[in-house]
N, C-alpha and C positions, 0 to 999 in steps of 0.2 A: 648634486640634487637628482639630476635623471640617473644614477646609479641605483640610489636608493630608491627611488619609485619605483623601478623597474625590481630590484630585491622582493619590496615588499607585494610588490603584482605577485611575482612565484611563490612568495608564502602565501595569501589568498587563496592562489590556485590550489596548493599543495595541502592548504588548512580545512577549506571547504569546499574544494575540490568544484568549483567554477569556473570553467574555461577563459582564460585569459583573454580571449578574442571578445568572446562578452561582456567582461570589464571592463576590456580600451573603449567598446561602443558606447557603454553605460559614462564611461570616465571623459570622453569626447563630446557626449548631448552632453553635459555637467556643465563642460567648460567655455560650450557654444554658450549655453544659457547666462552663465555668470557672466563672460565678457559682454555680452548684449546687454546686463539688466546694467553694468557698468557704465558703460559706454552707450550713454543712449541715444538710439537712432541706429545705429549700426546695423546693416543688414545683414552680411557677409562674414563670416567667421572660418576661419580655414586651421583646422585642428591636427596635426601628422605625430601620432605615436607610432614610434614602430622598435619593438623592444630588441630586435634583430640588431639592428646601427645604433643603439643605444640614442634615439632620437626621440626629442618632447620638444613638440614647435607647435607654438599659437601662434596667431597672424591677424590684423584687420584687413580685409579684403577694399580695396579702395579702386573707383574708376577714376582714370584721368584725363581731365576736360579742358578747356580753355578758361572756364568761369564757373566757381562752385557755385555751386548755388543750392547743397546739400555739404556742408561739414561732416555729418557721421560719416559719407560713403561717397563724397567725392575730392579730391586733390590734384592741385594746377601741378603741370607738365613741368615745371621749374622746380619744385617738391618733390615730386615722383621720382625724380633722377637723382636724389639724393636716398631713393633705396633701389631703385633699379637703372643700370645707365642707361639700358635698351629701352627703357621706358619712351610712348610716346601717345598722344591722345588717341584714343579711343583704347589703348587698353589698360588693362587692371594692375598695380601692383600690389606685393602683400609688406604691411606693416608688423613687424615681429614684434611681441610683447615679450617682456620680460614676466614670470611670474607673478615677482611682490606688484607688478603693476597692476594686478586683476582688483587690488584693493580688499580690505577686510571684509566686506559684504558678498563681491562676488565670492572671495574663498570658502566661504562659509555657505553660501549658496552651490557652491559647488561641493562640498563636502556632505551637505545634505540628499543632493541629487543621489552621489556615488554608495550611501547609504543605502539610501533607497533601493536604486538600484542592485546593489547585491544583494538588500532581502528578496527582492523580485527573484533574482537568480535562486535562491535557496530555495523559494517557496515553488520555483518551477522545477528544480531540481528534485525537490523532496516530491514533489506529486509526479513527476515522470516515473520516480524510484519504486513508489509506494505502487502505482498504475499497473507497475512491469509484474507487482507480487500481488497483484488483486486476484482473490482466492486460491492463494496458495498458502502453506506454510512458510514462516520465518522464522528463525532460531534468535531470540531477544536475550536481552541481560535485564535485571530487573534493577532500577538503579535507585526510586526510591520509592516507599509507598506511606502514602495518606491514613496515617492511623484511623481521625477521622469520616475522611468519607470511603474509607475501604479502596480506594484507585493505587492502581501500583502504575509506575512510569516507568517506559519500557525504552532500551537504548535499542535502535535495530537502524545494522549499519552507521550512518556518519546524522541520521537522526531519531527522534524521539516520536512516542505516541504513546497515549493514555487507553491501560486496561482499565473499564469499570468493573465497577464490585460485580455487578450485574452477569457479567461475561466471563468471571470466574467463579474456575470448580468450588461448589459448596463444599467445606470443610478444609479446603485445600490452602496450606500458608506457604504466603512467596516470602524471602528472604532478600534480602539486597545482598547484588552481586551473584546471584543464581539466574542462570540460563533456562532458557524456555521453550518451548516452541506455541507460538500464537499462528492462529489463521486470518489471514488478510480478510474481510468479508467487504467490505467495500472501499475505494476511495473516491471523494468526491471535493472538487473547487468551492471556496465560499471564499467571502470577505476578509475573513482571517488567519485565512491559510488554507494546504491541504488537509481535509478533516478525513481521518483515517477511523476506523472500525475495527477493531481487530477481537479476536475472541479465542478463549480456549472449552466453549459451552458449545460450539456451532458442529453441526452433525456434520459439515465439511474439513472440520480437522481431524477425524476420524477417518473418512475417506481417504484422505491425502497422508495421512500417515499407510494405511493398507497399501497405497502406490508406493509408498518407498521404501515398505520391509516386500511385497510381494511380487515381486516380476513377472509373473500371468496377469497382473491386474496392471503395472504398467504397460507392457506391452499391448496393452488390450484383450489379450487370450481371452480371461476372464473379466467381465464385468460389473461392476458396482449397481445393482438394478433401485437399492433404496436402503437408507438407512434411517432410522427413529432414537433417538439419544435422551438420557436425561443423564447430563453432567455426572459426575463424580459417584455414579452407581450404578447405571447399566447403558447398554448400547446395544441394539439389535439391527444388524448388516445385512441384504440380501444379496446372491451373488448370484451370476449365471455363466457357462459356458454355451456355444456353439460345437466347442469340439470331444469330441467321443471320448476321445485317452484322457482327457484330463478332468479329474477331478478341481469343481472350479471351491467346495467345502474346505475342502482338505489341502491344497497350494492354498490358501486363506490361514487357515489354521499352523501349517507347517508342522515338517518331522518332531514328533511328541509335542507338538504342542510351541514351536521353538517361536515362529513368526508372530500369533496373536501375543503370546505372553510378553516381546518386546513393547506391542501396542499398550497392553494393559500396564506395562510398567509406566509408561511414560502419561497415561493416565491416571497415576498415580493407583493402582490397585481397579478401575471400575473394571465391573465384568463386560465381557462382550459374546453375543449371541451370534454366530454363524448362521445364517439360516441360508436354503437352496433352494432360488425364487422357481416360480411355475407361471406360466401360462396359466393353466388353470386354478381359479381363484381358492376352489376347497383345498386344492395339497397344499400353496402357497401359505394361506390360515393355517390349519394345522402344524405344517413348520414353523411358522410364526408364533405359535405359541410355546415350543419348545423351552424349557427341559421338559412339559408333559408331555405323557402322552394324548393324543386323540382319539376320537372311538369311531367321529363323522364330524364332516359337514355339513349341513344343511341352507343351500342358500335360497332366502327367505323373498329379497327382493333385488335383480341384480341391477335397475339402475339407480336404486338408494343406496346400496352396496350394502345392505342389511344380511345377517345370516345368525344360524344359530349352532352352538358348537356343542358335542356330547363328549365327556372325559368322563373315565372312569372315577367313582364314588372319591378315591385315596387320593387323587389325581389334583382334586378339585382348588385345593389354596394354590395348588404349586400351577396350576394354570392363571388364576388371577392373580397370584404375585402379593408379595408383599403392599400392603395398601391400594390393590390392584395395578402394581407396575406392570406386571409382562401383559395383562391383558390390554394395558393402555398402549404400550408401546408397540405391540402386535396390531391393534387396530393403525397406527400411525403407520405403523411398515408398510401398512397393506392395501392402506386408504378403506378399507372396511368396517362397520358397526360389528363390533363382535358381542352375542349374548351366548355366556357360558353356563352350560349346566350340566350337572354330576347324572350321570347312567340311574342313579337310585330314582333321582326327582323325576326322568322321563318313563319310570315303567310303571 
C-alpha cells in the first residue's frame, strides 16, 4: 500500500506539478482530522510520511498514568508496555493504527480534506504563476471557443484563462489549437480562484511586443513615452531617446521596415504609427498627427491642454482619419484636445 501512495504522490507532483512536501502537509492535517473525528476525544495524533524510507505511520498519542481517567488519551502502565517495553508513567506512548482501522467515515473525511487541499495547491499555484506574468506577454493555445458568447479559452502553461469577446481584436477569428500571444493585464484572488485578465486590445501588448522585436527599447536606449491603440486598425506609439547617435524612430521601425512589420503581422495586419515624442507639446501634436502634414500649432489653453492645429487645405481628411481616428488617437497619445482646421478656413 505505502508503495503505491507514495507512486501516486510523484504522479500528482509530476501531473500538476505540486510539490510533494505540500501534499504530505495537506495529506497529514487530512489524516490528524479523520483519526480524531474517529476516535473521539483523542487529542494527540502523531502522523510520519516520509517518501525517502518508504514510511506511512499513524499513531494515537497516549499518556501513561496509574488511573485513566481520560480513555481517548490516557493508558495504565500495564497496557503501555505492551507497545513500548520502556514505557513508564508519566510518559507517552504511540498506538499504531492500521489504515482500514481509520473507518469508512474518517477515509472519506480524509479524502475530502486531501481534495481540498490540492485545489488549494493549484489555485495558489496558478495565481503565483499568473502574478510572475502580470503585464507581460504570454504565448496561449486557444483550446476552445463559445460560439455563443464570443469567449475563447486559452491553455497558458499547465493552466487555463478566459479571453472575452470584449478584449479581442474586432474582426479577428481564433481557431482552436492556434497559438497566441495575450497580455497579462491584471491578476487578482477572489473566492473562486485566481481571476486573471488577459487581453489582446490592451495598448500594453503593443509595447511589450516593441521590447521584444527591438533591443534599444529593451535595453532601455529608447523609451516607450505613450502609446493610444484601437485594436485591429491602428496604433500610434511614441518613442524617445537620450542618446545623440541613435535614432530612437527608426531602431523602432528597423532596416526597410523589418522590426514594425513583424509587430503588425502578429496584429494581424493593424497599422502602426511611429511617432518622435517632444518635450514640447506643439512638435509632439504635429507628429501625432502623422501621415499629415502640419502647417502650426497653436496652443490655445496649456492647462486644459486645449490647442488648435492648421494643415494644409489637401491635408485635411487625412489628418482627422477615417471617422476621425488619427485625430482621436493623436489626442490620446498626447493627452491633448486637438481642434483641426484646413489653411483655406483660417485665411
Amino acid at each position: 500500500m505505502n508503495t503505491e501512495f507514495f507512486e501516486a504522490l510523484a504522479l500528482l507532483e509530476r501531473e500538476k506539478g505540486i510539490p510533494a512536501d505540500y501534499l504530505l502537509e495537506k495529506i497529514s492535517n487530512a489524516i490528524v482530522i479523520a483519526v480524531k473525528r474517529d476516535y473521539a476525544g483523542v487529542e494527540n495524533v502523531l502522523v510520519d510520511i516520509n517518501p525517502d524510507k518508504g514510511v506511512f505511520d499513524v499513531a494515537i498519542v497516549k499518556n501513561v498514568v496509574d488511573e485513566v481517567e481520560d480513555e481517548a488519551n490516557e493508558i495504565l502502565l500495564e497496557n503501555a508496555l505492551a507497545y513500548d517495553k520502556k514505557a513508564q508513567v508519566g510518559s507517552v506512548v504511540n498506538i499504531h493504527l492500521e489504515t482500514k482501522q481509520f473507518g469508512r467515515i474518517a477515509a472519506q473525511t480524509a479524502k475530502h480534506v486531501i481534495r481540498q487541499g490540492i485545489r488549494e495547491a493549484e489555485r495558489g499555484q496558478m495565481l503565483q504563476e499568473f502574478q510572475n506574468k502580470e503585464q507581460e506577454i504570454v504565448t496561449a493555445i486557444v483550446q476552445r471557443i463559445d460560439l455563443k458568447r464570443g469567449t475563447a479559452t486559452l491553455e497558458i502553461g499547465r493552466n487555463e484563462a478566459v479571453l472575452p469577446k470584449s478584449e479581442q481584436v474586432p474582426g479577428e477569428e481564433l481557431r482552436e489549437g492556434e497559438r497566441i500571444k495575450v497580455y497579462v493585464v491584471e491578476v487578482a484572488d477572489s473566492e473562486r480562484g485566481p481571476r486573471v485578465m488577459i487581453s489582446r486590445t490592451h495598448p500594453g501588448l503593443v509595447k511589450r511586443l516593441f521590447e521584444m522585436e527591438v533591443p534599444e527599447i529593451y535595453d532601455g536606449v529608447v523609451e516607450v513615452k505613450a502609446i493610444s491603440r484601437e485594436a485591429g486598425s491602428r496604433t500610434k506609439i511614441a518613442v524617445h531617446t537620450k542618446d545623440p547617435n541613435v535614432d530612437a524612430v527608426g531602431a523602432c521601425i528597423g532596416q526597410r521596415g523589418v522590426r514594425v512589420a513583424k509587430i503588425v503581422d502578429e496584429l494581424g495586419g493593424e497599422k502602426i504609427d511611429v511617432i518622435k515624442y517632444s518635450e514640447d507639446p506643439a512638435e509632439f501634436i504635429a507628429a501625432a498627427l502623422s501621415p499629415a502634414d502640419v502647417i502650426s500649432v497653436e496652443v490655445e489653453d496649456e492647462e486644459l491642454k486645449t490647442c488648435h492645429v492648421v494643415v494644409p487645405e489637401n491635408q485635411l481628411s487625412l489628418a482627422i482619419g477615417n471617422k476621425g481616428q488619427n485625430a482621436r488617437l493623436a489626442a490620446r497619445l498626447t493627452g491633448w484636445k486637438i481642434d483641426i482646421r484646413s489653411e483655406g478656413v483660417m485665411q
